[in-house]
ZADO-1210 file (C-alpha; in nm, 4 decimals, padded with zeros to 6 digits):
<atoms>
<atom x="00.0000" y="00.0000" z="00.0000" code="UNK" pos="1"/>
<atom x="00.2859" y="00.2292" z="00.1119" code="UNK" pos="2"/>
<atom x="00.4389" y="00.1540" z="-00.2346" code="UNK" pos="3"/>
<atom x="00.1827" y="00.2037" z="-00.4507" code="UNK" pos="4"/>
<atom x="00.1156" y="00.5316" z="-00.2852" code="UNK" pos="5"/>
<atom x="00.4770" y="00.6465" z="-00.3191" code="UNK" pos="6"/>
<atom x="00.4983" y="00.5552" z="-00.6638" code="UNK" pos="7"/>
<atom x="00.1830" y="00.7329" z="-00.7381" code="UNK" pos="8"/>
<atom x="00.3042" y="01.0729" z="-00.6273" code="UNK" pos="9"/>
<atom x="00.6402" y="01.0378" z="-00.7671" code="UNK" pos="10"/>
<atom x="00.4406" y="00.9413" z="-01.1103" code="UNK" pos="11"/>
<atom x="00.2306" y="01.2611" z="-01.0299" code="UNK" pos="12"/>
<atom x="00.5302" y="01.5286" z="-00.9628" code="UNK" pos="13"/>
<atom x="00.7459" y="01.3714" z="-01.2444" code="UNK" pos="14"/>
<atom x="00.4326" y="01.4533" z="-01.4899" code="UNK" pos="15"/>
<atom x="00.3950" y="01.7870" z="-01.3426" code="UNK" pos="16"/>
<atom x="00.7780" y="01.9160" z="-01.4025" code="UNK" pos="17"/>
<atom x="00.7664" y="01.7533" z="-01.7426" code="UNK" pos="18"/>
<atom x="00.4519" y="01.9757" z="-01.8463" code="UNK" pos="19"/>
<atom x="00.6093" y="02.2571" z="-01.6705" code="UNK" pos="20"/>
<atom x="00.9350" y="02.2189" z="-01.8491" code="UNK" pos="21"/>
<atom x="00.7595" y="02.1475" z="-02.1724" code="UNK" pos="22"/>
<atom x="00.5427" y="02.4921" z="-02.1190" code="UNK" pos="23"/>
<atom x="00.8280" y="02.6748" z="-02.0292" code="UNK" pos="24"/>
<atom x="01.0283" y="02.5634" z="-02.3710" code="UNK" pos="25"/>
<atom x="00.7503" y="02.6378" z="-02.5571" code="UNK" pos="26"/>
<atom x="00.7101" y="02.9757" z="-02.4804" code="UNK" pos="27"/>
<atom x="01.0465" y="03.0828" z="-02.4845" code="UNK" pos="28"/>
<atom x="01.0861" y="02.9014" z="-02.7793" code="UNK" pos="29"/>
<atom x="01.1553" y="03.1654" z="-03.1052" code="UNK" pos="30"/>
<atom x="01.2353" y="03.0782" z="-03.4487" code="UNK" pos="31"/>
<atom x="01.5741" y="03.0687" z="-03.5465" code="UNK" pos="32"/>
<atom x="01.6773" y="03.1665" z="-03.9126" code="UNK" pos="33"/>
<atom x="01.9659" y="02.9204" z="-04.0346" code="UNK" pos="34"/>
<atom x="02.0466" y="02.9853" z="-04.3749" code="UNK" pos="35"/>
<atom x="02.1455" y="02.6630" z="-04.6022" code="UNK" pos="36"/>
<atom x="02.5002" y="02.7430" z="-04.7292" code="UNK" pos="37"/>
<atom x="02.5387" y="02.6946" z="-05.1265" code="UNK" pos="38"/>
<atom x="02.6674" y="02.4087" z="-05.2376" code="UNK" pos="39"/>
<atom x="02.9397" y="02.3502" z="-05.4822" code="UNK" pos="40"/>
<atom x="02.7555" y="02.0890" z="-05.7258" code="UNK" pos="41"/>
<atom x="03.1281" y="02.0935" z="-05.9115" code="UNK" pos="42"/>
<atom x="03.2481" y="01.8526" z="-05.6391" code="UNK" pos="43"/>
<atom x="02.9861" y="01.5731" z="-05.7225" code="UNK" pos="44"/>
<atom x="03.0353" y="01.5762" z="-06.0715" code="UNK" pos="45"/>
<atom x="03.2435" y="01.2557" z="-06.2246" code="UNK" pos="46"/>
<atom x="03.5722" y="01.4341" z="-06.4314" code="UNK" pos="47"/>
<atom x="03.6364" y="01.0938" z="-06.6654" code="UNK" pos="48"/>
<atom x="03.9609" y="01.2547" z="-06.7998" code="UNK" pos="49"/>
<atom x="04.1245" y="01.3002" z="-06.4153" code="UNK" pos="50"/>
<atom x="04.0305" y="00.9598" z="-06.3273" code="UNK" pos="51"/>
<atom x="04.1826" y="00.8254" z="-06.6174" code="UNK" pos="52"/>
<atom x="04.4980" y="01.0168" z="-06.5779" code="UNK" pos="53"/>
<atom x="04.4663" y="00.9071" z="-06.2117" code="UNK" pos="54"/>
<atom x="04.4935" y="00.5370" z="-06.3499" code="UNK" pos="55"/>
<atom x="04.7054" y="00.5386" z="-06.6249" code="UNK" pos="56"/>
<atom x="04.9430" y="00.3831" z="-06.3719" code="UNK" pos="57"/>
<atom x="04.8107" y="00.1267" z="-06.2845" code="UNK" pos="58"/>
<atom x="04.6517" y="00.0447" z="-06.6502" code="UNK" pos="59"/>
<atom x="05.0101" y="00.0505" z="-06.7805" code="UNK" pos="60"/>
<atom x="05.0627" y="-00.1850" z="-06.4580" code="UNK" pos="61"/>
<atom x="04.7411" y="-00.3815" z="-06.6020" code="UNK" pos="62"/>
<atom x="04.8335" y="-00.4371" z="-06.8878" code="UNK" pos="63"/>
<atom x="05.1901" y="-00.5554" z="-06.8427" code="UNK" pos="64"/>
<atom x="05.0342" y="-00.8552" z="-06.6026" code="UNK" pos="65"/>
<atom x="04.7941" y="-00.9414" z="-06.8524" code="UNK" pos="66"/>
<atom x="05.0481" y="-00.9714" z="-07.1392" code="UNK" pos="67"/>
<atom x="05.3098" y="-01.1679" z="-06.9443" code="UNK" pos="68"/>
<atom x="05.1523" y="-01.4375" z="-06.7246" code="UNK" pos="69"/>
<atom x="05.3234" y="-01.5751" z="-06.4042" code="UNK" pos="70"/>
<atom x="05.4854" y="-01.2185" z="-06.3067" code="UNK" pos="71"/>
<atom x="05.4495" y="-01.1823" z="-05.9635" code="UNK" pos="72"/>
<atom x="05.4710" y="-00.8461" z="-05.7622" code="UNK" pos="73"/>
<atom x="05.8188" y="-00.9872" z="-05.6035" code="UNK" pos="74"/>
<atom x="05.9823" y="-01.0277" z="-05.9778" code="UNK" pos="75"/>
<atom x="05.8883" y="-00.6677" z="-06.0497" code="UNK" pos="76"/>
<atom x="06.0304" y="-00.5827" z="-05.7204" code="UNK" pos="77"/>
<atom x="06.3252" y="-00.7554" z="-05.7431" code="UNK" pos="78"/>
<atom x="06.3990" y="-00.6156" z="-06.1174" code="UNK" pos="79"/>
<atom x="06.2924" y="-00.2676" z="-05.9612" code="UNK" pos="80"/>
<atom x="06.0471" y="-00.1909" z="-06.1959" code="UNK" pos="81"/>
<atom x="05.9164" y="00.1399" z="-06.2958" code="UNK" pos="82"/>
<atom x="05.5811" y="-00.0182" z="-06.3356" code="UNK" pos="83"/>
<atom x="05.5296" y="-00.0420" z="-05.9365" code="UNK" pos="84"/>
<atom x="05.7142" y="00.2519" z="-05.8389" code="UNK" pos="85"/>
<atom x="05.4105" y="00.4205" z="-05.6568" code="UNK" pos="86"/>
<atom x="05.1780" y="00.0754" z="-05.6066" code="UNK" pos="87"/>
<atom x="05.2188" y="-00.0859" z="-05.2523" code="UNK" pos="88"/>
<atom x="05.2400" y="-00.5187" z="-05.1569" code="UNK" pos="89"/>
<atom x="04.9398" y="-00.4516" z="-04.9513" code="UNK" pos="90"/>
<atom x="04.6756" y="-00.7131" z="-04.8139" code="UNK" pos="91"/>
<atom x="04.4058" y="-00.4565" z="-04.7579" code="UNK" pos="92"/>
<atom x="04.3699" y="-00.2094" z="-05.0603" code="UNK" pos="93"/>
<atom x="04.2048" y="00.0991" z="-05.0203" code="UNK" pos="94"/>
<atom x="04.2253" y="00.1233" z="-04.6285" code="UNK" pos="95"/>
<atom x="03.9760" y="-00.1810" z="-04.6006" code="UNK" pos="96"/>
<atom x="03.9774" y="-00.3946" z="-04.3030" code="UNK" pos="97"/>
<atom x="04.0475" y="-00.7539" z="-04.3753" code="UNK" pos="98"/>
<atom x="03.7379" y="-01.0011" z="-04.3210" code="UNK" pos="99"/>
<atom x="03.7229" y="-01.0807" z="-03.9560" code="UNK" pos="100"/>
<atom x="03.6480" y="-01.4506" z="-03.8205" code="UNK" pos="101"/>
<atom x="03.3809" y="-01.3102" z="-03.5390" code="UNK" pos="102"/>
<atom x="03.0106" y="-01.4479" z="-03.5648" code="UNK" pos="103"/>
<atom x="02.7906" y="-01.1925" z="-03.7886" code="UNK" pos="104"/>
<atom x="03.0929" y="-00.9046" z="-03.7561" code="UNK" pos="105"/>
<atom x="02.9960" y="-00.9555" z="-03.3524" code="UNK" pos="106"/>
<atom x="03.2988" y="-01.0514" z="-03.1423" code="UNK" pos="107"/>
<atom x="03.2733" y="-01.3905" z="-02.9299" code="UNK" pos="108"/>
<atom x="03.3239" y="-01.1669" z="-02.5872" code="UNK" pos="109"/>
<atom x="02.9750" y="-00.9700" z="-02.6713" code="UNK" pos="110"/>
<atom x="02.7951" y="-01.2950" z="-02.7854" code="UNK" pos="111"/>
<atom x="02.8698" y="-01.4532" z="-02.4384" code="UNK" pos="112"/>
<atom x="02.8380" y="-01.0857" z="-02.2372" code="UNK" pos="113"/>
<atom x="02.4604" y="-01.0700" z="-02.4097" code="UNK" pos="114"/>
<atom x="02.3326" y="-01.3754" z="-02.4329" code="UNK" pos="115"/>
<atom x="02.4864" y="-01.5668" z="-02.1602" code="UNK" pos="116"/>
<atom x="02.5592" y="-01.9515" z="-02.1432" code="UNK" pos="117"/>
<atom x="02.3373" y="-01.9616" z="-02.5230" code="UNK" pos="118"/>
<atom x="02.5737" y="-01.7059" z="-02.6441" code="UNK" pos="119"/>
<atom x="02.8542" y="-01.9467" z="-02.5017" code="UNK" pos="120"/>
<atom x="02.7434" y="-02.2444" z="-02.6676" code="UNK" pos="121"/>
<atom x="02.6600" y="-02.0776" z="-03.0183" code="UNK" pos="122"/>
<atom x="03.0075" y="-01.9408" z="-03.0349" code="UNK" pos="123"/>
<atom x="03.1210" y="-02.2986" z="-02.9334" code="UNK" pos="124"/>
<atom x="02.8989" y="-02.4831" z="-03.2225" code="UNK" pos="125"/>
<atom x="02.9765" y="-02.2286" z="-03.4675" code="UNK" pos="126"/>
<atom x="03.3325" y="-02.1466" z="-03.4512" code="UNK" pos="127"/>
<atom x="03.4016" y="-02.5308" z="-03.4879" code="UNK" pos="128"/>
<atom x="03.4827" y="-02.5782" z="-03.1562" code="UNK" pos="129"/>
<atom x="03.7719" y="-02.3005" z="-03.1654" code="UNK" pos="130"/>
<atom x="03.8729" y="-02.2805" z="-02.8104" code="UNK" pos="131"/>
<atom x="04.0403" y="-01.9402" z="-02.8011" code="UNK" pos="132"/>
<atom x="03.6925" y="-01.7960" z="-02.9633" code="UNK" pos="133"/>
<atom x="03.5093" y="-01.9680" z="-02.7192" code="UNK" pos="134"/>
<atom x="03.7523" y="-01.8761" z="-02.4177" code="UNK" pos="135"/>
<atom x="03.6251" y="-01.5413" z="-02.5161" code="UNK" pos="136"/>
<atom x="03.2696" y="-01.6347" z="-02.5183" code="UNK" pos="137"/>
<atom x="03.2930" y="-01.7847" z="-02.1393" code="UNK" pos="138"/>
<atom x="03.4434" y="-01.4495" z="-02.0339" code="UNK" pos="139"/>
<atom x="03.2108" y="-01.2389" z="-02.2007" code="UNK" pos="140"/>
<atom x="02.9667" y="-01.4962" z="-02.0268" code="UNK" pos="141"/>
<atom x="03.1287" y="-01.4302" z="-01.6810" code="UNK" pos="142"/>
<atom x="03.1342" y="-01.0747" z="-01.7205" code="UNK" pos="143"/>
<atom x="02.7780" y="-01.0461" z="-01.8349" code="UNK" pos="144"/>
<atom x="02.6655" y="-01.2614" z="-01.5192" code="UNK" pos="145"/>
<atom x="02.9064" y="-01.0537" z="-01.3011" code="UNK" pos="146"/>
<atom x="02.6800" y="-00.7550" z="-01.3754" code="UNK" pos="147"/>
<atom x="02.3489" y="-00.8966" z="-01.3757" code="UNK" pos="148"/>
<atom x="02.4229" y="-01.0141" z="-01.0491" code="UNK" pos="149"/>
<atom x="02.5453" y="-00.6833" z="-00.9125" code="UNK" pos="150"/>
<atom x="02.2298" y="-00.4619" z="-01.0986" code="UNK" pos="151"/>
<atom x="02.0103" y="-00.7291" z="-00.9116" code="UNK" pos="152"/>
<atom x="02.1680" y="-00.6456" z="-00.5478" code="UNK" pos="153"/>
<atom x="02.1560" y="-00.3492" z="-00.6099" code="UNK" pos="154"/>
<atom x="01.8038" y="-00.3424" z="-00.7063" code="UNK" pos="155"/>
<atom x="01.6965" y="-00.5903" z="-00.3917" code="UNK" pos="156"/>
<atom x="01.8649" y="-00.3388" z="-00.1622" code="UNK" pos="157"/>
<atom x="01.7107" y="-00.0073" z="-00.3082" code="UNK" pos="158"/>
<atom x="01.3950" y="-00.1867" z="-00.3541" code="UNK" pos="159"/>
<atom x="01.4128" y="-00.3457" z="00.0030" code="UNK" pos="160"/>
<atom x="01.5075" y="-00.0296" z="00.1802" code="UNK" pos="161"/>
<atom x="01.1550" y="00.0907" z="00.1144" code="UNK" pos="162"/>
<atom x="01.0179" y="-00.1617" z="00.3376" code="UNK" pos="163"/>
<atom x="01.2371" y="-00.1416" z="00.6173" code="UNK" pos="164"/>
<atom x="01.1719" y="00.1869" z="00.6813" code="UNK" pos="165"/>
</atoms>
């Protein structure tokens, strides 16, 4: 009874300061004049004759490969070739991540942490029985508990302390 009562009027004043906030923003409320900046339409328009000059590089580069088959990137290297003067050995071109091995792009750690012992035993049936992936899942697992457990105490206590006094 004590609880429902108490909850009632905090329901009551919360909804009061919210209309009395809302109000108060409303009526002090005036408009305000942004202007939309021009826009340089130059900037989105495709300019076929830099792009090509951009890649005449790597056509030339292209090209080459294509007419002599079995050329790796370490020949030209090794015979210092113009041809790959400005072109890098790299695994990720353009900046792009390589493909990762987690579950859906979601790491093992954060299926365990969320879902809890199912999260566990996905990334244990999934990843093929990997055991560091699934090391990862039990401590995401652990973690996830570890705070459930501690929210719930914490809850019990607050929640609790209402009827002890």
């Amino acid at each position: 009874m004590f609880m429902r009562k108490f909850l009632t009027k905090s329901m009551s004043v919360f909804m009061a300061l919210t209309m009395l906030l809302a109000q108060s923003q409303a009526l002090s409320a005036r408009p305000i004049n942004v202007g939309i900046p021009s826009l340089d339409e130059s900037v989105f328009t495709l300019d076929l004759d830099a792009l090509d000059q951009a890649l005449s590089e790597l056509n030339e580069l292209d090209n080459f490969l294509a007419q002599n088959e079995g050329v790796l990137y370490t020949d030209l290297e090794a015979a210092e070739s113009e041809l790959i003067s400005d072109v890098s050995d790299i695994a990720a071109p353009l900046g792009m991540a390589p493909a990762s091995d987690d579950l859906l792009g979601i790491p093992a750690f954060w299926w365990g942490c969320v879902l809890g012992w199912v999260g566990w035993l996905l990334v244990y049936i999934l990843t093929d029985q990997d055991s560091d992936e699934t090391r990862k899942a039990f401590t995401g697992c652990l973690v996830g508990t570890g705070v459930w457990v501690a929210f719930s105490v914490v809850y019990y206590l607050a929640v609790g302390s209402l009827y002890w006094f």
